[in-house]
C-alpha positions as CSV (number, residue, x, y, z in Angstrom):
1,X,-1.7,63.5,-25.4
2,X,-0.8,67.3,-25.2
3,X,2.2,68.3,-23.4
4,X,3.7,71.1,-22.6
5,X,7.2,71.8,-21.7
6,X,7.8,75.1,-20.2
7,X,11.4,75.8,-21.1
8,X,11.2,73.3,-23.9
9,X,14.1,75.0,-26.1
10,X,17.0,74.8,-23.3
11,X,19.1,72.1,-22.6
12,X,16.9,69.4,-20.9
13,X,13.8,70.8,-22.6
14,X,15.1,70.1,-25.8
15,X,15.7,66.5,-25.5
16,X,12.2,65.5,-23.4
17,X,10.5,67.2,-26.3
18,X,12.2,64.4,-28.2
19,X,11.4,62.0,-26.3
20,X,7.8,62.9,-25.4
21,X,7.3,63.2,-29.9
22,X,9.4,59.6,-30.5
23,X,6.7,58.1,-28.3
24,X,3.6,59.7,-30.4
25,X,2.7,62.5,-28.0
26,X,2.2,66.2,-29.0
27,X,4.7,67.8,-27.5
28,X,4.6,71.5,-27.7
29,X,7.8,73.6,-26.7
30,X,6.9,76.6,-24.7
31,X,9.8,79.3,-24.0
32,X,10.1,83.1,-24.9
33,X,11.3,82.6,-28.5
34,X,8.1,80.8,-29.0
35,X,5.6,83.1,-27.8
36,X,5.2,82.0,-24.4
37,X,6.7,83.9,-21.0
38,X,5.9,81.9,-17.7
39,X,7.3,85.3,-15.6
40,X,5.1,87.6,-17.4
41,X,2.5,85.2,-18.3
42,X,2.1,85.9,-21.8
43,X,1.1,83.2,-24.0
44,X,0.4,80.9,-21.3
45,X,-3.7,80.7,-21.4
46,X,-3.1,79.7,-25.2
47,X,-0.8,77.2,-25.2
48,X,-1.9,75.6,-22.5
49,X,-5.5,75.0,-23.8
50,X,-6.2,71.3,-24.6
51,X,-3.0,70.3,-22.6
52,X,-2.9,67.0,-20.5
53,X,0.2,67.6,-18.5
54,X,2.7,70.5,-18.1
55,X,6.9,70.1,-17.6
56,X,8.0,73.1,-16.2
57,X,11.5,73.3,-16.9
58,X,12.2,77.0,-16.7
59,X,15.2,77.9,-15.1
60,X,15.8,81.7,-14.0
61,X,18.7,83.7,-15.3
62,X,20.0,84.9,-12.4
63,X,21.7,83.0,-9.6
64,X,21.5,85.7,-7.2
65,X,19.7,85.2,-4.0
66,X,16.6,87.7,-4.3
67,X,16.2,87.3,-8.1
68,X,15.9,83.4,-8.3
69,X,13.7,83.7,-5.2
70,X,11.5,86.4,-7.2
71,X,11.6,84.7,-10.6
72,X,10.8,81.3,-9.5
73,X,7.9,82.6,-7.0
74,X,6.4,84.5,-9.9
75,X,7.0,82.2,-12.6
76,X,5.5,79.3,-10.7
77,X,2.5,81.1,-9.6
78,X,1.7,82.2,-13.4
79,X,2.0,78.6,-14.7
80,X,0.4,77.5,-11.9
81,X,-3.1,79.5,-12.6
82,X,-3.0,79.1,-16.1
83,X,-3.0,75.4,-15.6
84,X,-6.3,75.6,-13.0
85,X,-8.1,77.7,-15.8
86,X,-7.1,75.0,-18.7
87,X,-8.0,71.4,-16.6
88,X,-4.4,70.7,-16.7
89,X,-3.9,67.4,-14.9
90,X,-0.3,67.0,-14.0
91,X,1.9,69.5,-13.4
92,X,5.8,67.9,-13.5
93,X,8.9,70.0,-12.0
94,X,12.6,69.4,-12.2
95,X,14.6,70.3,-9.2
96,X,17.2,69.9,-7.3
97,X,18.3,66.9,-5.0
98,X,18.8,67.9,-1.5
99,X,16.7,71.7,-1.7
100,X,15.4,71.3,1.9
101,X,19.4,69.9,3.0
102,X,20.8,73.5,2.3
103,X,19.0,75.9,3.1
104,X,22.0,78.2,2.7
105,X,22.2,78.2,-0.8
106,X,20.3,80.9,-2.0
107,X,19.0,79.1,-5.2
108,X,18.6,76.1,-3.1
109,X,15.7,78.3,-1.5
110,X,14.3,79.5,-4.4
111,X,13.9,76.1,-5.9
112,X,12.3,75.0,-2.4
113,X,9.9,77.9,-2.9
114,X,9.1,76.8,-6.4
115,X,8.3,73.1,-4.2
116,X,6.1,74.2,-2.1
117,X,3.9,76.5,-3.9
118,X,3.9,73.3,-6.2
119,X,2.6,71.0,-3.5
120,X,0.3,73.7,-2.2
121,X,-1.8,74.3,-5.6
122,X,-4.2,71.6,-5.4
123,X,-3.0,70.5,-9.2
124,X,-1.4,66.9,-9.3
125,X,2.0,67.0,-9.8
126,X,5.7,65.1,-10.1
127,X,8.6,66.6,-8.7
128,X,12.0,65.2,-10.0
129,X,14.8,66.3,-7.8
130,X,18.3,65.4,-10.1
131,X,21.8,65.4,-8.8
132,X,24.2,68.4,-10.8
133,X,24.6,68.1,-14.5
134,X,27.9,66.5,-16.3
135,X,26.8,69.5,-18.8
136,X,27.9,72.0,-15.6
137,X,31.0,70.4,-14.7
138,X,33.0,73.5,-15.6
139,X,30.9,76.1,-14.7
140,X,30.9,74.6,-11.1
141,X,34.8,74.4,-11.5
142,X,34.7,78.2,-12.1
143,X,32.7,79.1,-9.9
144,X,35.0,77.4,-7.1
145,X,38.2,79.3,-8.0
146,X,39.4,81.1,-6.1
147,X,43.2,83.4,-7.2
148,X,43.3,80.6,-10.3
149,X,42.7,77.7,-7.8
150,X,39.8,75.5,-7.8
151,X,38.7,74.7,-4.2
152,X,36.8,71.9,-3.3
153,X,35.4,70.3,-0.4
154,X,35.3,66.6,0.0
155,X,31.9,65.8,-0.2
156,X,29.6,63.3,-1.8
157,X,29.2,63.8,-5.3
158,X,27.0,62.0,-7.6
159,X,26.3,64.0,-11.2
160,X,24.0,62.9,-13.5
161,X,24.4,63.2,-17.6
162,X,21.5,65.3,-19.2
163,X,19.8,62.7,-21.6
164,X,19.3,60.5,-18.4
165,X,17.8,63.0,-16.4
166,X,15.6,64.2,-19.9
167,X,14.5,59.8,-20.0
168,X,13.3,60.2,-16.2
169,X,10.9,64.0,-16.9
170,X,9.6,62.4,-20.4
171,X,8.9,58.7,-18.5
172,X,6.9,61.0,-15.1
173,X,5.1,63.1,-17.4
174,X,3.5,59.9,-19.2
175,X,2.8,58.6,-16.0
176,X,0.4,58.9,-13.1
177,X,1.1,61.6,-10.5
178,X,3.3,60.7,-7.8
179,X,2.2,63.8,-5.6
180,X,5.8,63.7,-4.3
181,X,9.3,62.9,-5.9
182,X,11.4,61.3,-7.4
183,X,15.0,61.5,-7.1
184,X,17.8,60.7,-9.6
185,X,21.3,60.5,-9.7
186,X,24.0,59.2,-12.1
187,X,25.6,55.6,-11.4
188,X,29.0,57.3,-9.8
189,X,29.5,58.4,-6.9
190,X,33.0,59.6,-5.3
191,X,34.4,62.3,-3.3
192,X,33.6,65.7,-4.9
193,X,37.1,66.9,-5.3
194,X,38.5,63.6,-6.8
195,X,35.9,64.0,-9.2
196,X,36.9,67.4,-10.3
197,X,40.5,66.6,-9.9
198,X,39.9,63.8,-12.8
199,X,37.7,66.1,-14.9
200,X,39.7,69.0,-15.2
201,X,42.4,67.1,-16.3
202,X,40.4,65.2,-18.9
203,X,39.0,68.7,-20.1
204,X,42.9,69.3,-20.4
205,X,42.3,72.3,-18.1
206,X,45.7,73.5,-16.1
207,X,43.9,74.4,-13.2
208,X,44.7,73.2,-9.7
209,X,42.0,71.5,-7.8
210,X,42.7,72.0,-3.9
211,X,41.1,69.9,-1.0
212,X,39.1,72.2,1.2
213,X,36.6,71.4,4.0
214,X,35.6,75.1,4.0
215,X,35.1,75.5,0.3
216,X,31.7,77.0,-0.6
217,X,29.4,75.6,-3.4
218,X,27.4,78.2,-4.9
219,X,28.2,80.6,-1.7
220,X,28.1,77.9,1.4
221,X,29.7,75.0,2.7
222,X,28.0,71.9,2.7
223,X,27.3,68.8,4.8
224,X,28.8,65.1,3.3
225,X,25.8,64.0,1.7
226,X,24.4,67.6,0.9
227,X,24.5,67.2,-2.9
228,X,23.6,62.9,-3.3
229,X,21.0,61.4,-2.7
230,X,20.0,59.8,0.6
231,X,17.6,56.5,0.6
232,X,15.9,55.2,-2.7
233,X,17.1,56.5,-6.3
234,X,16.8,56.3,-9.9
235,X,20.4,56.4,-11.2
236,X,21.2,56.9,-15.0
237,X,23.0,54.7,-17.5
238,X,25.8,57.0,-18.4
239,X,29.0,57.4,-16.8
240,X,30.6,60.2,-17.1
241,X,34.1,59.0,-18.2
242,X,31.8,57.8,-20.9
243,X,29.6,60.9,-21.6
244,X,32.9,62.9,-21.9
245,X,34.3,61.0,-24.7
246,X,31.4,62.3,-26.4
């Protein structure tokens, strides 16, 4: 089976590409460097011709309000239409767990855009909604410092280690369509700030992690169970005190 993985050189890309060739599929990385631009739309008619199912795991470079909103509303419309005009027959997303939970967050909206435009196109699809990365552990740290500080407030807090949330987008795409989601987490969960409290130190990082109830993530303050899952969930095999050993 053809599949194609929009944003198949990047971090998770990378490793369902892997995954999806190790189990005998054709497995065709789609990105910029490869010929293929989901924003413009260039290269997406031809790579998409004979393909089964589509992983779109692009992710926009910018985290700014207007410019995620605009990429992923663009980005998603392109693939979307290139799949109707190919037969594709399962379109599968990664996003975020708790999207519609903060509207706030400015890339929280953009990915709930990306959603809906999703559910709206009439192509079958998978969403995966995954917890926060163990790969962005430190570039949530920095983004929460404030004057050398790094302020946290104590919420729920369940990250999830890359490979396991690459197993669950290889294992959806070879499988029916859900025409809804699925959400993952890792096996962990603890109290936001005693989680980066620990990490930091194992990462031998000096700074101070402060306790705040009005700390923002990514520009807002969030309700307890904002960032976890709530209800039914996958949860991954590897822990992070194992993962960072790595």
């Amino acid at each position: 089976m053809k599949i194609v993985v929009i944003g198949g050189t990047g971090l998770i890309g990378s490793k369902v590409v892997r995954r999806l060739e190790a189990h005998g599929h054709k497995a065709v990385a789609a990105a910029p460097d490869t010929g293929v631009n989901s924003l413009t739309g260039e290269g997406l008619d031809e790579v998409l011709t004979g393909a089964s199912v589509v992983i779109d795991l692009v992710n926009s470079p910018s985290f700014e309000d207007q410019a995620a909103l605009d990429f992923f509303r663009t980005a998603t419309t392109n693939v979307l239409a290139a799949e109707k005009r190919a037969g594709v027959g399962h379109h599968v997303a990664l996003s975020i767990v708790g999207t519609e939970r903060s509207p706030q967050i400015g890339y929280f909206r953009a990915k709930l855009a990306q959603e809906e435009l999703i559910e709206s196109s009439g192509v079958p699809f998978s969403l995966v909604h995954a917890t926060q990365f163990f790969e962005f552990v430190k570039a949530i740290a920095d983004t929460s410092e404030v004057d050398g500080v790094v302020r946290i407030q104590p919420v729920n807090f369940q990250p999830i280690a890359g490979d396991d949330v690459a197993d669950e987008v290889a294992r959806g795409a070879t499988g029916e369509p859900l025409n809804g989601r699925v959400e993952i987490a890792g096996p962990d969960k603890e109290r936001m700030d005693e989680f980066f409290r620990k990490a930091l130190s194992e990462l031998d990082d000096p700074r101070e992690v402060v306790t705040d109830p009005q700390a923002t993530y990514y520009g807002a303050v969030v309700s307890e169970d904002a960032l976890v899952p709530i209800g039914e969930a996958v949860l991954g095999r590897i822990h992070y005190a194992d993962w960072e050993k790595k």
